[in-house]
N, C-alpha and C positions, 0 to 999 in steps of 0.2 A: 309890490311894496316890501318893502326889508323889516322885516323883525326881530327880536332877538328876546326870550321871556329869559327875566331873572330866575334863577335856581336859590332852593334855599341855603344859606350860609357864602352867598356871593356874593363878591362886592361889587358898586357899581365899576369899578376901573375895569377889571375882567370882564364886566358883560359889554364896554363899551370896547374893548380889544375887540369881544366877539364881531362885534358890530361890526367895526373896521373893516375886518377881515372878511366878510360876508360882503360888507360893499364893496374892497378892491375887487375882489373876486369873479360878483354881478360885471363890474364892467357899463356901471352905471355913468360916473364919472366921463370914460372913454365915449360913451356913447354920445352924453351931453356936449362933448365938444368936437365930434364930430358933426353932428348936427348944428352944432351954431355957425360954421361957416361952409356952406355951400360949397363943391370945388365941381365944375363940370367934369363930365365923364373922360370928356377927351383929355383932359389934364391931367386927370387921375391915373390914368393909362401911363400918359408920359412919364407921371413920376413913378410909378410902380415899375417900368421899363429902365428909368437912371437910377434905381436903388437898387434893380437885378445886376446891372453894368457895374458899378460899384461893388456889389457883395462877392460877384465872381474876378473882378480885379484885385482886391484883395484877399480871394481866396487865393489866387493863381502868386500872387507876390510872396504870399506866406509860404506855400511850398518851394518855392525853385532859394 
C-alpha cells in the first residue's frame, strides 16, 4: 500500500504530487491492467518478437 505522511507547513496539493509520483513509479497502474486482460504465452511471445522486428527496422532505417 502507498502512503505518503503530511510534513509540517505542507500543503495538501504537494503531498498529493508526492502521492502521484510514488504511484507512477510503484507501477501499480501498469500492473492492474496488465492483469485485467489475459494474453497467452504464445502470443506474448509473438508480439514481443514483431516489436523486436520493428525496433531493429527502424533502428537500421535511421542509420543508413
Amino acid at each position: 500500500m502507498i502512503g505518503v505522511t503530511i510534513q509540517d507547513n505542507e500543503s495538501v496539493d504537494k503531498a498529493l504530487r508526492r502521492f502521484k509520483k510514488k504511484y507512477e513509479r510503484s507501477g501499480v497502474l501498469k500492473e492492474f491492467k496488465k492483469r485485467r486482460n489475459f494474453t497467452k504465452p504464445s502470443i506474448q511471445k509473438r508480439l514481443s518478437r514483431l516489436k523486436a522486428i520493428r525496433r531493429q527496422h527502424r533502428i537500421s532505417v535511421e542509420q543508413a
